[in-house]
C-alpha positions in Angstrom: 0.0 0.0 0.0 2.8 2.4 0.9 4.5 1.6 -2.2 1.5 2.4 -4.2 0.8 5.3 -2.9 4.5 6.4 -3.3 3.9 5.4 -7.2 0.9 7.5 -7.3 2.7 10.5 -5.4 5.5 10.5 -8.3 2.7 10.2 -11.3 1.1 13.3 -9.5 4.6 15.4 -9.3 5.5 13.7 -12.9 1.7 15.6 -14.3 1.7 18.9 -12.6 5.6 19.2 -13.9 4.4 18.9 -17.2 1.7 21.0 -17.2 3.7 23.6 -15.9 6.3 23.2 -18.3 3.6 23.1 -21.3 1.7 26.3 -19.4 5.3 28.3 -20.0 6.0 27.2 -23.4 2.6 28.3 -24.3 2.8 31.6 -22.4 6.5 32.1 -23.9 4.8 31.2 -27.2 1.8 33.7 -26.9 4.3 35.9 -25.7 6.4 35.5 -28.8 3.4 35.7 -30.7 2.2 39.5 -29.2 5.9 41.1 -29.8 5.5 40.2 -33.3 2.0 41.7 -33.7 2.9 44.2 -31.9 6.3 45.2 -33.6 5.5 48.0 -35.8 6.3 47.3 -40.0 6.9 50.4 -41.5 5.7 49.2 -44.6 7.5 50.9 -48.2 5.3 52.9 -49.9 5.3 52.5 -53.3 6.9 55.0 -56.1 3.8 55.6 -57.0 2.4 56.6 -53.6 5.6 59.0 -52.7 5.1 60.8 -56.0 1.5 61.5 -55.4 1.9 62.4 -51.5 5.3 64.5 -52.3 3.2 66.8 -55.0 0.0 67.0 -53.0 2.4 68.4 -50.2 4.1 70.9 -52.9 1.3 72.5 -54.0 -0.5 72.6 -50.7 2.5 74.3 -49.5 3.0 71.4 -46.6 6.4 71.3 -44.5 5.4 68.1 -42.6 3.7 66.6 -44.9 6.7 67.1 -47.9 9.3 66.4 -45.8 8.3 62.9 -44.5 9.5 61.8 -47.8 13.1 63.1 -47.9 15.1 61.1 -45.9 17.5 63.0 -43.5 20.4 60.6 -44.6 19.8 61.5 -48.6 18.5 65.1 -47.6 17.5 67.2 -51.0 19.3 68.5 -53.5 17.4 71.6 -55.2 18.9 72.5 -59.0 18.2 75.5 -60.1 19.6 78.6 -63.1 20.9 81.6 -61.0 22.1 82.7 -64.2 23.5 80.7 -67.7 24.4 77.4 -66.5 22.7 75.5 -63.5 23.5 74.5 -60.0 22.3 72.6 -57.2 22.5 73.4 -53.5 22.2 70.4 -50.8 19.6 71.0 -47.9 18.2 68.4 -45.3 14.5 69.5 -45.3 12.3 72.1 -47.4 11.0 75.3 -46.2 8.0 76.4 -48.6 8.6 79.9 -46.8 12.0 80.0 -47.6 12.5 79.1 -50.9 16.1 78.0 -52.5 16.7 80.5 -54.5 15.6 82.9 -52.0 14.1 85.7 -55.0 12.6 82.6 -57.0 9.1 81.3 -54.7 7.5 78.0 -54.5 4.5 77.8 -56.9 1.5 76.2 -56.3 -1.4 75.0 -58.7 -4.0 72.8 -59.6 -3.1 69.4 -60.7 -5.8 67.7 -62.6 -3.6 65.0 -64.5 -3.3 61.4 -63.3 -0.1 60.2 -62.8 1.1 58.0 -65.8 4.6 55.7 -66.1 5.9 56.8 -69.3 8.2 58.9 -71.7 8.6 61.9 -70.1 8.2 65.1 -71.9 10.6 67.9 -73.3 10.5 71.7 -73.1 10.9 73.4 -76.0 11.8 77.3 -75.6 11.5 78.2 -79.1 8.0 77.8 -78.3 7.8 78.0 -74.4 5.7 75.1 -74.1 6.2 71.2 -73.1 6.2 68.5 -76.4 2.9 67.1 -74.0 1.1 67.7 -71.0 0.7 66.0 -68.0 2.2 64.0 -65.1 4.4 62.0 -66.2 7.3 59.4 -64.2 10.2 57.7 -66.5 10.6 54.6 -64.6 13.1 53.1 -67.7 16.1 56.1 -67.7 18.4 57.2 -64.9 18.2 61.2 -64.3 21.7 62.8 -64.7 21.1 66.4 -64.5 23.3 66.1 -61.8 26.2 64.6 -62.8 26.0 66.7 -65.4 26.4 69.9 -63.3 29.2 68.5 -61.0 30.8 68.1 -64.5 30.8 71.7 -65.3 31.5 72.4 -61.6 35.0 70.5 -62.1 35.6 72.5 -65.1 36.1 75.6 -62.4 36.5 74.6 -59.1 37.5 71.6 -57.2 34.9 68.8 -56.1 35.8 66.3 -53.4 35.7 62.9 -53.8 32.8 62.5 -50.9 30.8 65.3 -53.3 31.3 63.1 -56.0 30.6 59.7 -54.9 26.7 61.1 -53.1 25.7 62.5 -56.5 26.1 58.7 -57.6 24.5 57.2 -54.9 21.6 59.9 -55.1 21.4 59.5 -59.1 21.7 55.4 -58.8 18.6 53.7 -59.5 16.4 56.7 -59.4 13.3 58.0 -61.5 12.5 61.3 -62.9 9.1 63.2 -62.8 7.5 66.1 -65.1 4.1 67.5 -63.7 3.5 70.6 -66.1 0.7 73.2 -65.3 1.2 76.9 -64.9 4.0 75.8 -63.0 6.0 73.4 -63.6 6.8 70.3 -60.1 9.9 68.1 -61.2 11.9 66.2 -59.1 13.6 63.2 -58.2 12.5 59.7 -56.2 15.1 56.6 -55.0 14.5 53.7 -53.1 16.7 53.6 -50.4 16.6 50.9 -47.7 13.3 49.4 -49.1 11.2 52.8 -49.6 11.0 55.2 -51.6 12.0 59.0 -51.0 12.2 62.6 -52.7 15.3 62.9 -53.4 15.9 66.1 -56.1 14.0 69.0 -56.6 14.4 70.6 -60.3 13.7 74.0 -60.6 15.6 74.9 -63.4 13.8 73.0 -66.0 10.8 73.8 -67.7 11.8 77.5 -68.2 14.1 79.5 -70.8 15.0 82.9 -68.7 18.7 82.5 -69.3 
């Protein structure tokens, strides 16, 4: 009887052990499973997204809203004429109250063209008016506009090696696009780190003053 009973005694320990063990794995798994929900996934928004959202935030004039898509890494690099050839200056965020250049303001007007993936159009200033218009993104040619200004820059002045090598990471794998209106929005997107930012801001093009 006392050896029964001792049998008995070790079955019991033997059970609740293992339920214990088997109530922690589960808890450790639900557990597991809750971080995971939990875990934010900043989810890439698509090219297509970004260049909607980043010219809804131009011409609405929207700090927060435009600068949620340039990443502080990348930063922006603005082109623009201050007189015959073009330039670019590098800033971290945009200011639509402080434009770059200071004399030339950020325009704003209506959009009313969907967004379309395809050739992108040309200015002609012999006629001062775009070969078609719309809103257009050129997902099949890399921008080099530039490149082609830190060319001309070496022509007069030195340009560091660090200069150089961001203008190809910026430039690498990136898309051009051409909204025309009574304005003209062009800029710049790259993917970078699995989403996709604004990257150049081309205020040069689409005009002849020079």
């Amino acid at each position: 009887m006392k050896t029964n009973s001792l049998f008995l005694g070790t079955i019991l320990l033997l059970i609740i052990a293992s339920c214990g063990r088997s109530q922690k794995k589960t808890e450790e798994t639900k557990d597991t499973t809750t971080t995971v929900a939990v875990t934010p996934t900043q989810d890439s928004l698509s090219a297509e997204e970004v260049i909607t959202r980043f010219t809804r935030a131009y011409l609405s004039q929207d700090n927060e809203k435009a600068n949620a898509l340039i990443h502080p890494d990348l930063g922006l690099y603005i082109i623009f004429r201050p007189g015959v050839a073009d330039t670019y200056e590098h800033v971290k965020s945009l200011d639509f109250k402080k434009p770059v250049p200071e004399h030339f303001f950020y325009g704003t007007f209506e959009n009313n063209y969907v967004l379309s993936f395809q050739k992108l159009p040309e200015f002609d200033c012999s006629k001062d008016k775009w070969t078609k218009q719309g809103f257009f993104c050129d997902s099949t040619t890399t921008p080099r506009e530039l490149s082609q200004i830190l060319d001309f820059k070496k022509e007069f002045e030195p340009v560091t090696a660090q200069e150089t090598q961001q203008i190809k990471t910026i430039e690498k794998d990136s898309y051009r696009v051409v909204l025309t209106g009574g304005d003209n929005l062009i800029f710049h997107i790259k993917k970078y780190n699995g989403t996709w930012y604004v990257t150049v801001l081309d205020r040069a093009y689409g005009w002849c003053d020079a």
